[in-house]
C-alpha positions in Angstrom: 15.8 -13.4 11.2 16.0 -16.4 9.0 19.2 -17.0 6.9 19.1 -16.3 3.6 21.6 -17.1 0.4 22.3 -14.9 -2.0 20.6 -16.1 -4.5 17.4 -15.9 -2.3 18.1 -12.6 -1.4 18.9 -11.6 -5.3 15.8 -13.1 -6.0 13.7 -10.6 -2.9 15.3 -7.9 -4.4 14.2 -8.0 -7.9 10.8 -9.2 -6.5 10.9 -6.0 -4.2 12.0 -3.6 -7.3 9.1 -4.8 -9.2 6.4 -4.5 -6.3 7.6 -0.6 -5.3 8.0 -0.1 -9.2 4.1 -0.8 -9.6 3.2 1.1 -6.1 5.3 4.0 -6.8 4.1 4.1 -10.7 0.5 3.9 -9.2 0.9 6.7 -6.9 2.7 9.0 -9.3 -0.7 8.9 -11.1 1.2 7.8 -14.3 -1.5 7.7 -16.9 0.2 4.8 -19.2 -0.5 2.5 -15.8 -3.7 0.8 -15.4 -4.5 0.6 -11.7 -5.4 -2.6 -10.3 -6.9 -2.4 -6.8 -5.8 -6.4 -6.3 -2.4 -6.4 -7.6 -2.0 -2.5 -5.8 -2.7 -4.4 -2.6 -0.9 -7.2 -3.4 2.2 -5.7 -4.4 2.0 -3.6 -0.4 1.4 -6.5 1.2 4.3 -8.9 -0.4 6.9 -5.6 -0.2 5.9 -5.6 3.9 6.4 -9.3 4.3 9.9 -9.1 2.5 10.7 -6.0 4.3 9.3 -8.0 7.8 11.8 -11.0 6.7 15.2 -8.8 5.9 16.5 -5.6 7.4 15.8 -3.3 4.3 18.1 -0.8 5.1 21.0 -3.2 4.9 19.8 -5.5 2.2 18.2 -2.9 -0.3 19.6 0.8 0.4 19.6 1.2 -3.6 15.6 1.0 -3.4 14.9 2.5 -0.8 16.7 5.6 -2.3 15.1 5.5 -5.5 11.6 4.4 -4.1 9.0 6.3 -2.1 7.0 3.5 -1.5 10.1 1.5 -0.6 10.4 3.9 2.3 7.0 4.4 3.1 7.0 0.3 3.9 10.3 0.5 5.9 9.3 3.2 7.8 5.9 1.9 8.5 7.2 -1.2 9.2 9.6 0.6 12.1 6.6 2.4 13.4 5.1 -0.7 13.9 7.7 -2.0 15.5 7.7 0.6 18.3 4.2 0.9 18.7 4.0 -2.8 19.5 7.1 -2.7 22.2 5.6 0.7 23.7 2.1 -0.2 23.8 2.9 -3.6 25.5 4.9 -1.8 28.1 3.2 1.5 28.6 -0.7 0.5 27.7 -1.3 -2.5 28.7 -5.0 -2.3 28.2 -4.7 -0.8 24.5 -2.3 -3.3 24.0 -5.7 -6.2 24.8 -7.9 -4.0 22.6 -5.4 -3.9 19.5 -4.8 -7.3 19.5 -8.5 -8.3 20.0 -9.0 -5.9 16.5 -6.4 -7.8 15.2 -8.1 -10.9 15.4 
């Protein structure tokens, strides 16, 4: 995990707030939000990679109590995680297939 200051990480966080603000606005089917397929995705994708980069639980435990799709990421995110050590241990040949669909 790379180190990060606290201003960087002050920074991820209100970056984080806004992209579960928009996902979880979006799935509430709030009808004051215009839904934007691009950003939607977007905003997913960049919560992921800051989730992938910091340990969420420990850096953002006020989000990820307020946010569905705050947890939703984390706990895909660990999923993930122990799909990828299982599968390399335990299936070696779906482990060749998944990463051949990942390519």
């Amino acid at each position: 995990m790379p180190y990060l200051s606290q201003t960087q990480i002050r920074s991820l966080a209100g970056t984080a707030t806004s992209a579960a603000a928009y996902l979880d606005t979006c799935d509430s089917g709030a009808q004051f939000a215009r839904l934007d397929p691009t950003y939607y995705q977007a905003c997913a994708r960049l919560l992921t990679t800051i989730f992938a980069l910091v340990d969420a639980a420990e850096t953002f435990p006020d989000l990820l109590s307020q946010s569905p799709a705050a947890r939703n990421t984390r706990e895909g995110l660990l999923m993930e995680r122990q799909i990828r050590s299982s599968c390399a241990g335990y299936y070696p040949q779906l482990a060749v297939i998944l990463q051949r669909a990942a390519v």
